[in-house]
Each structure stands twice: as C-alpha cells, then as structure tokens.
N, C-alpha and C positions, 0 to 999 in steps of 0.2 A: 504493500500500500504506500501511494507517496503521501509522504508529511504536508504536502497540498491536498489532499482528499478531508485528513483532520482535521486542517488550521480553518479549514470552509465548515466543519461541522461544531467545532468550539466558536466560529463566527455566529452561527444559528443560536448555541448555546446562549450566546451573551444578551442576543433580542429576545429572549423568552424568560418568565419566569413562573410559570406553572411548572409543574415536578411531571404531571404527565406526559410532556412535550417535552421534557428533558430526558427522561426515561425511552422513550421514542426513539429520538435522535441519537444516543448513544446505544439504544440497541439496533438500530441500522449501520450504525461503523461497527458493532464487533460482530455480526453478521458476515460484513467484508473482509474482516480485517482474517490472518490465517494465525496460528494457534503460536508461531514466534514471534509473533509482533502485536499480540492481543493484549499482553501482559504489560507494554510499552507504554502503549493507549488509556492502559485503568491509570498508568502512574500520573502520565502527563497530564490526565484529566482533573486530577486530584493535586496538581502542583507539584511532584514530584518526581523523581531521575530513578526511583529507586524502591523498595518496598522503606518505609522508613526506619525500621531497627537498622536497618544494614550501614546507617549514618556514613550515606554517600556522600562526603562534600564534594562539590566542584570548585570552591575557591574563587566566585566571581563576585568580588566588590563592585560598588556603582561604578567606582572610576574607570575597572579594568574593562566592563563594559561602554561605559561610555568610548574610551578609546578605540574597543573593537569597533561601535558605527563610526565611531571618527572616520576607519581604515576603511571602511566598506564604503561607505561614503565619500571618501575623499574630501573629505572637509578639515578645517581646523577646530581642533577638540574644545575653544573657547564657543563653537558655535555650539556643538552637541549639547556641552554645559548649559548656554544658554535657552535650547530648546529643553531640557529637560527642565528649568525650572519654573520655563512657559507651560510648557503641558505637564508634567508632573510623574509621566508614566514612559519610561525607556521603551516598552513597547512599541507606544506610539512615534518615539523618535525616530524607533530604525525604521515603522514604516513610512512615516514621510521623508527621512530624510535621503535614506540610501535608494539611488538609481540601477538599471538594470547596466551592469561595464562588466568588465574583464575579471577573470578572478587570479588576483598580484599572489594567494597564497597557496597555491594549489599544492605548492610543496609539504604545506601544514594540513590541507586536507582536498579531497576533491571528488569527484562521481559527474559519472555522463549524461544520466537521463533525469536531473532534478530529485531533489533529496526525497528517500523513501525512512519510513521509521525506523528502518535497521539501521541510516544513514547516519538519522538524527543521535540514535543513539552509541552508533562505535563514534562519532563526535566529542557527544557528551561524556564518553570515556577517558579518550584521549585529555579530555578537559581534565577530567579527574587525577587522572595519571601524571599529569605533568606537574613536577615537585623540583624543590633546590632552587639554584641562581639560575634567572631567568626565565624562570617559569611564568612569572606573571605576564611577559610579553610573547611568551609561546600561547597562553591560556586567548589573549588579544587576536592573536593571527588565527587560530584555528576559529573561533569564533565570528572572525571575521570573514574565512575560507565560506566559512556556512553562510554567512548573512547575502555575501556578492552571491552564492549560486542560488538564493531564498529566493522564492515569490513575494511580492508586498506584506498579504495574507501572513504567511509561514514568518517572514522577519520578525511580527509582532511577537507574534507566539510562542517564537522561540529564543527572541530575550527576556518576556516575562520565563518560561520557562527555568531558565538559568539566574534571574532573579530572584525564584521562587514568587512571583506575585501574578501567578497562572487562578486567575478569580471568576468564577461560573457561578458560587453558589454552588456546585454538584458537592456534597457528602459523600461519605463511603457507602451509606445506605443509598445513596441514586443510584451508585454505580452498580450495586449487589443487584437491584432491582432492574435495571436495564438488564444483565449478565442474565438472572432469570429468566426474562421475558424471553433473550433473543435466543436462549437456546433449550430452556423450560417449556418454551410456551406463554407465561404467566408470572407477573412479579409475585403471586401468589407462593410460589415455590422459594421466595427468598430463606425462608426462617432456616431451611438448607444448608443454603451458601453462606449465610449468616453462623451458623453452629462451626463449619469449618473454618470460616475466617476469623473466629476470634481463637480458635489452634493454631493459627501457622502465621496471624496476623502478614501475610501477603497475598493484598486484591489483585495480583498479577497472577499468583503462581492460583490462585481459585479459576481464573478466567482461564489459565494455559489447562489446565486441568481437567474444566469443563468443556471445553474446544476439544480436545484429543480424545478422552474419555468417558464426557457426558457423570450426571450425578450417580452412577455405580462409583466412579474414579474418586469424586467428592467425598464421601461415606469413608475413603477409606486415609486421607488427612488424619494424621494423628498432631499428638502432642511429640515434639523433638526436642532435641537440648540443643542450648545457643541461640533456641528460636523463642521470642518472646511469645504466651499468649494474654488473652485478658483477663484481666481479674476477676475474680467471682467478689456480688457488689451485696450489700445488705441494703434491705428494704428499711425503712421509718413507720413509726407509727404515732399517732398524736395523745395517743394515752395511756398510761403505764401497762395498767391492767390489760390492755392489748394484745399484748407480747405471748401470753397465755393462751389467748384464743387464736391470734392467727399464725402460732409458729408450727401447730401438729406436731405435738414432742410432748410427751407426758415429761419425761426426763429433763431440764433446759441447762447447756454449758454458759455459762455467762463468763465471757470473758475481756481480759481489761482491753479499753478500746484505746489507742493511744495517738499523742498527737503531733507524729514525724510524717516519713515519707515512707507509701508502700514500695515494698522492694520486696522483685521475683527471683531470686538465687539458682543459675543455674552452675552444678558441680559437676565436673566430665571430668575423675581424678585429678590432676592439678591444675587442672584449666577452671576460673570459674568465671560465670558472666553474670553480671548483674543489670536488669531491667527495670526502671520505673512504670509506674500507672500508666504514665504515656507512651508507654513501651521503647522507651527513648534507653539505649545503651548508657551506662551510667559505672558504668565496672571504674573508670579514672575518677571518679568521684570518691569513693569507697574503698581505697586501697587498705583498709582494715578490717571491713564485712568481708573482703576475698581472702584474708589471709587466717581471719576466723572460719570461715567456713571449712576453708583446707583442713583447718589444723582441730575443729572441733567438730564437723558432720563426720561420723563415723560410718560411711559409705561410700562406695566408689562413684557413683550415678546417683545425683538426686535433682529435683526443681522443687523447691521452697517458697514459702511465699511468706511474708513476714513485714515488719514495721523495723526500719528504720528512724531511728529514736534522741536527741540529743541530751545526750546523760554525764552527769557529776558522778565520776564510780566514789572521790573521797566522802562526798556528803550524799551518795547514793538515793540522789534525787533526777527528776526526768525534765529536761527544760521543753518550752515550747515550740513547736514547729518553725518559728521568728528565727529562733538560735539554730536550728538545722540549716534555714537555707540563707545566714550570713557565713557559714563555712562552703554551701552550694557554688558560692557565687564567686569565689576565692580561687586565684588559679595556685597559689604556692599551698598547693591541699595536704603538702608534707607538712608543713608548719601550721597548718588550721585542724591538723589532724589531731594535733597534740592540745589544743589550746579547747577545740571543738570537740569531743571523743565520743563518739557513736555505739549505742548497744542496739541490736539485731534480737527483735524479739521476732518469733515465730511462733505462727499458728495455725501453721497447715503444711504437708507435703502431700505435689501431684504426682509425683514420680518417683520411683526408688529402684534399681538396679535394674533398667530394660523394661519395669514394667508401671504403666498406667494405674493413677488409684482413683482416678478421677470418679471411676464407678463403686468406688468402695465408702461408704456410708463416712458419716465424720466422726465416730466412736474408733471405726477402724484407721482412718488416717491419722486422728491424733494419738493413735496407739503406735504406729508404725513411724509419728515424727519424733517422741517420746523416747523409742528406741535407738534411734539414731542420731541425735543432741547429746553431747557431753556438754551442761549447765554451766555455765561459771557466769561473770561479771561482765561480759562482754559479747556473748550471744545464748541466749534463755529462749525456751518455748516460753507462750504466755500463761500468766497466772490466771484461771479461773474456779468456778465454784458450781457444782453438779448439782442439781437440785429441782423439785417441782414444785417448790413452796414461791412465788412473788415477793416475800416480807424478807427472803433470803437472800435473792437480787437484790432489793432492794439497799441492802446494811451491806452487799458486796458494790454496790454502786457507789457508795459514800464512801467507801474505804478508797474507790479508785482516787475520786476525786481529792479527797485527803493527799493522796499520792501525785498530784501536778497530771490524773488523765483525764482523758477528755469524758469518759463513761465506761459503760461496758458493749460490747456486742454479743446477743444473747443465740445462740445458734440450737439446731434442733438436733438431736439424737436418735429421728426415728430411722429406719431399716434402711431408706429412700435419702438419706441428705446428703447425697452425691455434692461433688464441687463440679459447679456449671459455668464454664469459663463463660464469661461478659454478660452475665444475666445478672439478675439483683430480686431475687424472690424472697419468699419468709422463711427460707431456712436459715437464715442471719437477717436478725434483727436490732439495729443500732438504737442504743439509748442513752445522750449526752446530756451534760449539763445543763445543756441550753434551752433542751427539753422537757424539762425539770420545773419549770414555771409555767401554769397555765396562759393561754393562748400566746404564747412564747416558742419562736422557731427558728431555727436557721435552714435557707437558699442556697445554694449553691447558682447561680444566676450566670450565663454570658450578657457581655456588654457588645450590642448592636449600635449605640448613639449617644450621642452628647449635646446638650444644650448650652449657649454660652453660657458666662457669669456677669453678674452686676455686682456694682460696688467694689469691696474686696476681694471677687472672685473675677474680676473685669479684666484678667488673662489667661484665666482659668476655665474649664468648665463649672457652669453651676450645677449639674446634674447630669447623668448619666442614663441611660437608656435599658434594663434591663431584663434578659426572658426566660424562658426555660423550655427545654427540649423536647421537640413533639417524634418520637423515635418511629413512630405509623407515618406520618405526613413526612420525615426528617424534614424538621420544620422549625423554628425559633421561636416565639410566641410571647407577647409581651405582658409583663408580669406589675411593674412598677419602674419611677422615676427613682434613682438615689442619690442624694446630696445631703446626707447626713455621714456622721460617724468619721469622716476623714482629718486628719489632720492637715494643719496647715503646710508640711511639707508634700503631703499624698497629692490634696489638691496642688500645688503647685507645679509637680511633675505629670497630674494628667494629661496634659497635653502631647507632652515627651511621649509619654507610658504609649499611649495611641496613634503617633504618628505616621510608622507603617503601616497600620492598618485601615486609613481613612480612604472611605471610597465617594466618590464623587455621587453615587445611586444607590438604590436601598439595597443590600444584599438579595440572593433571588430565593435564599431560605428566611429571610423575613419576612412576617406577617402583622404590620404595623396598620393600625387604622390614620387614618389622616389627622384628625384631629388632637391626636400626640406625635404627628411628624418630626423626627428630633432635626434639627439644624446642618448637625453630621452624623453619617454613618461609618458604620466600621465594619469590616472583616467579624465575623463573630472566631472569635480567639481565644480571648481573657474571660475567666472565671473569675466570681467576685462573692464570698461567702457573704451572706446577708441574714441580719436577725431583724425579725419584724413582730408585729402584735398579734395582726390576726389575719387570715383571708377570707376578702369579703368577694359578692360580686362586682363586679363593674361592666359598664357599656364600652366604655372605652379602650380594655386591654383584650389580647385575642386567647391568650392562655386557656383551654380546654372551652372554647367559643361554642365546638360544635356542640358539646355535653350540655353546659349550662346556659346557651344561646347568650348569655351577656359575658360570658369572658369570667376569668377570675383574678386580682389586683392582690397585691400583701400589703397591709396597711403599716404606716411609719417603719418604713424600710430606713436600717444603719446598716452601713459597713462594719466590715466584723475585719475582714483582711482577705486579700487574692488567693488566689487558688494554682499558684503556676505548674502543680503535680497535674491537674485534671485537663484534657481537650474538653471543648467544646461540647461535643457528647457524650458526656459524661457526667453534664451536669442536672440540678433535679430536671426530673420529666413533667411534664403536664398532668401525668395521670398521677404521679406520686403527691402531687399540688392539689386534682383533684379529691383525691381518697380523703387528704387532711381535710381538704376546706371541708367533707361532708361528716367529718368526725369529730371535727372539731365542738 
C-alpha cells in the first residue's frame, strides 16, 4: 500500500467526527492494507512508530525537523521558523512549504515508485538507528530524503508523525472496532480483540494476527515476559456496606491500598523488566525494584504486579505519591535512589515458571506469591486481613490510614476471582479515605479545555474543562469546570503544563454541548484527581446523557493532584459516575 493511499484516509479522518465514520474509514484501509503492513497503519493511526512499550524513540526535536523542510524545501531555516510560529503545526509547514524538485538525499534514502508503508517505515528506522556524532544531521537528511519524494498529502503526515502530534481523535478502542468490523464482520466482536490486546498490549501484532489467522489465531495470544499487559482495575463503591453485597465472596481479603506507583515486574532469571500502568518501560527508573526482585523472588520466571511505594525504612513510614515522583523526574536516579528509597509491595502474581495463573482464583495466586517473596524491608507482599465481618474492614481500614495509606482494596475469594487483565469488576473493591465522608469522592477526570482567567488569574487559566471516559462510545464526556484547589504555582504553570497539547478544534472524542464551549481545547492526555461533594444532574454536561437524558455534573469540584501514572482511558468511566450518582 502507498503511504499516499493512508495520508488520503487520515485526511477523511480529520473532517469527520462521528466514531461511526471513523470506524468505516479505517476498516476500508485494513481491508487493503496486507497482513505486513497492517500493523504499521494501527501504529501510525494512533500517533505512533511503534507498539509503545517497545519505547521506540526516533530523536526528532522541532528544530531537527524544522531543518529537515528547510532541506526539502530549499529555503532558509529562518523562514520555516517563521512559518511554524504563523501556523503553529510543522505539518502544515512541510505541506505548504516544500515543492515537488529533485531528491539532493537519495544517498540517505530513496524508492522508485512513491513511498509505500514499508517505505515509511525502514525510514523511520533508519531515523531511529542513527546515534553518536552526527547523527542529528543524518536524522535531517533522511527525513528530508522522505519529505522531497512525499506527496503534499503524505508531507503532512509524516512530520506530524515523527513529531508524535498524528491527532484524529481515533483511541485504541476505534481502532479494535474498525479491526472487528473489517474482518469480524461487526464491531460487535470487539470484546475479542479487546481480551487479547490488553495480553500482548500490541494493536499491530492483534491486526497482523487477525489478517493471517483470523480470531482462532487471536484466542490463542497469551501473557509473555518482557511484554507489558494491563492491569486488573478495582471497581468503587459509594457506600461502605456495599462492598459486602457486590463483591460475591463470603470470605473478603482486605488489603492495604497504597499511594505510589503500580509496577508490573517482569523476572526472566536475571533479566528483569519493569512496567508502569501506562505500560511505559520504566526498569531505569527502578534500578532497586530490579535488583530486589533478583535477589528476593525466589523463582526463575515470574510477572508480578505490585505498588511501588516511597518509604522511610529508619522511621518505617510510607510517604506520599508527591515524594515518589520528585525522585521520577530526576535523571541522577543513582543519587535520588538513596535520598528517595523505594519498597515494592506486592499483591499478586500472573505468572510463575512457564505457566499462566491468571485463571487460578486469588486465594490461589496469593498463595503461590506468598511462596515465592523472601519478606524483608524492601520488597513485602501486602499486608491484609481475611474476614467476613464489615466492622473488621473497617478497624483494618483505620489502621491503614494510621499508616500514611490511602485505604484498603477489599478483593473477593470466591472459586471465580480470576485476575482479568484491563477490566475493573467487583472482584476488587477500592475503599479510601476520601470515601470515608459522606457525599465525598474523588475523579479521576481528563482535561479537554481551558477557560481564560480574570484578575489574578489574567495569565492563567481560570478553569479547566473536565470529563470522564465513555469506554462503549470511546468517548470523553463532560463532567465539571475546575478552578479550585490549585495552588498558586499549579495555576501559574497551567499554561506551560498544556501547551502541546492545545488544539485549535474540539477533539473528535469530545462531546461538549455549546453552551460550556471552553475557549481552548486540548489533546485529552492529563489526568486530574478531583474530590467533589456530590453528583447531581445537569443539562449542560454530557456525562452518561444517554442514561439520564440530562447529563451528570460533580458539584464543587477541587483538585486533589494529577495523575501522570494513568492515560487517558483509564480514567473514571461514565458508568462508574453513573452507578455513584444513583447510590448515592
């Protein structure tokens, strides 16, 4: 397929924003597209070069791209500059600016009959591969090579591409859904492709799968090591005594819920690799969780799943997630190692020497992680308390808290309480602090917009635009304004915080009614924990619209603090908004 057949169907993509007709359109390109180059097409769709654990950089800063259309274009780079800060989008610069001429770098790359996706991407390889002195002007010329042989169309799209600001609106659920339709028959059949992709988390390697082998081949995706999957989520509930009725467990482990960063440990004897929620490669971060694991999972072959923790071992206290990710963000991580010091608490293992436990009940997996943890002060299973009584949660809940955690997560013991990668049912049940005061809750919210500020806020935003995740529709769905709870450094830097993410049109997964139009829109990206009073209906927000026909709002929404562990989908859902608002 040529990269000109694509770049003409992500042009369709950008003038539509129904999901239906998005779905459409990308299940007529992988209909075409053939089963090596299908895998290409999910990435590129989605903004990406690569499945993203496999943390492909390509090393193109604005400026080494700007130079590239400098080259392709024959211009002086003072112009590029200056068109890029007129239009704002390097896409659009290489399509107006670069003409159809010669191609001066053929030596750095080249093809006879117009770039096809296999082209695009031994490209973007090359892109990759080129490292040491002088690389950054090799990275210019091959990109360049590519731009002179582009189509107008293709230029665009494949400097957003290598920018990473390839923006449709499509999710990884449009894409699963298209993938269904075009070779299911019916996006009906997603929950499918859904179940395997959150095991191998690669919408390429599900598409090439599907293409060759059809859903017998699907079915048979497993859980591997080195390969991130998704996490198994716990549901909420709005009232204590809840937890009892909807967990199905006579028996309930309640355990301490804690407030670091999840981390998925995978051990291949001395290799280990460690994964975040975001499935983001994170082993250089943690060069202590890998050297504990080594030296304290007594196992050849394991994948663990656990909380990442920031802990005082002398005054054997837990700090807050704040102190986690001011060592996160530190590159001298040898020195923030010691000063920051991390315990690895675990509370579940998927895998143990070759074989899958994912189907083995959660009595039996914490019996088999149990076994294989040597306990000390620096990587522990989690402490919980086995019990059918509520009043015994309850006195284990106060003790968490006593302890700097955030609550407990109460999980079920019956025969059935499998670990379901990327689902979030009542076989874990979360119960925080926060939850703890009636009609008192925390959001987990993405930010879609911004309103300016007045007065003291007149550089700032004065409010922000926030929704929650419609996972049926993958759809955004607006919830509340926020502009409380921040500080006066928070507010100062919103602007910053969002400034690549700001789009000139409403995202094509938003569903904002007009008369709360925010000023700017954004990329939905940033996660934003939010505690509010109570939810009520309203006309004006679209949050489960179709359920309650007027939408549902959270009343005096604060910041609580961002969420940079969680994407976008990840955050609460509509229906989990709904269930509250009718329980409440």
């Amino acid at each position: 397929m040529l990269f000109k057949e694509l770049s003409e169907a992500f042009e369709e993509l950008e003038k539509v924003s129904s999901q239906t007709e998005m779905i459409k359109i990308l299940a007529d390109i992988f209909k075409q597209a053939n089963a090596d180059e299908i895998d290409k097409i999910c990435y590129y769709t989605l903004g990406e070069t690569a499945a993203s654990y496999k943390k492909v950089t390509l090393g193109m800063a604005e400026k080494i791209v700007q130079q590239s259309i400098s080259l392709a274009a024959d211009m002086d780079i003072n112009i590029i500059k200056d068109e890029t800060n007129k239009i704002g989008d390097l896409g659009e610069v290489a399509f107006t600016t670069i003409k159809d001429n010669d191609n001066r770098f053929k030596t750095f790359f080249n093809t006879k009959n117009g770039l096809t996706i296999q082209d695009v991407d031994n490209g973007l390889k090359k892109i990759t591969m080129s490292s040491g002195s002088g690389s950054a002007e090799v990275k210019q010329k091959i990109l360049a090579a590519m731009l002179t042989i582009a189509s107008p169309f293709e230029r665009k799209y494949l400097v957003r591409l290598v920018t990473r600001t390839m923006e449709f609106g499509v999710g990884e659920a449009t894409v699963l859904n298209a993938l269904a339709s075009a070779f299911l028959g019916s996006k009906k059949e997603k929950p499918k492709l859904e179940a395997a992709y959150n095991l191998c988390s690669d919408i390429g390697l599900i598409a090439q799968v599907l293409d060759k082998k059809g859903l017998k081949g699907i079915t048979k995706i497993k859980i591997t090591l080195h390969i991130p999957m998704k996490p198994m989520l716990a549901q909420r509930v709005s009232k204590f005594n809840e937890i009892k009725q909807k967990i199905n467990s006579t028996i309930i482990a309640a355990e301490e819920k804690y407030d670091g960063e999840r981390i998925e440990a995978h051990k291949d004897g001395q290799t280990v690799t460690l994964f975040s929620r975001r499935l983001t490669d994170v082993t250089t971060q943690y060069p202590d969780i890998v050297e504990n694991v080594k030296k304290y999972v007594k196992t050849d072959k394991a994948i663990l799943d656990g909380e990442a923790v920031a802990y005082n071992d002398k005054k054997d206290v837990f700090y807050p997630f704040q102190k986690l990710m001011q060592r996160r963000r530190k590159y001298n991580v040898k020195e923030y190692m010691k000063e920051i010091p991390v315990k690895y608490m675990l509370f579940d293992v998927i895998y143990r020497d070759g074989q899958s436990l994912m189907k083995k009940s959660y009595p039996e997996r914490r019996k088999n992680l149990e076994e294989i943890i040597d306990n000390n002060n620096l990587i522990k299973v989690a402490n919980r308390r086995l019990t059918d009584n509520l009043d015994e949660i309850d006195e284990f809940f106060q003790e968490c808290l006593d302890n700097n955690l955030e609550g407990v997560v109460c999980k079920s013991c019956s025969p059935t309480s499998y670990y379901q990668a990327g689902a979030r049912k009542y076989y874990w049940i979360k119960w925080k602090k926060d939850y703890a005061s009636e009609l008192r809750d925390t959001l987990d919210l993405v930010v879609i917009g911004a309103y300016p500020g007045r007065g003291r806020r007149r550089n700032t935003y004065g409010s922000l635009l926030c929704t929650a995740y419609n996972p049926e529709k993958d759809a955004f769905q607006t919830v509340c304004k926020l502009g409380t709870g921040f500080s006066d450094q928070e507010l100062e830097n919103l602007p910053q915080k969002f400034k690549t993410l700001k789009k000139i049109n409403k995202p094509a997964r938003a569903e904002v009614l007009k008369i709360i139009e925010p000023t700017y829109y954004f990329t939905p990206k940033i996660v934003v924990e939010v505690l509010g009073a109570e939810l009520t209906k309203s006309p004006i927000h679209t949050c489960a619209q179709d359920e309650t026909k007027k939408g549902i709002s959270l009343r005096f929404p604060r910041f609580i603090r961002w969420r940079p562990e969680k994407n976008a989908e990840d955050a609460t859902t509509t229906t989990e908004i709904l269930d509250m608002f009718k329980e409440q």
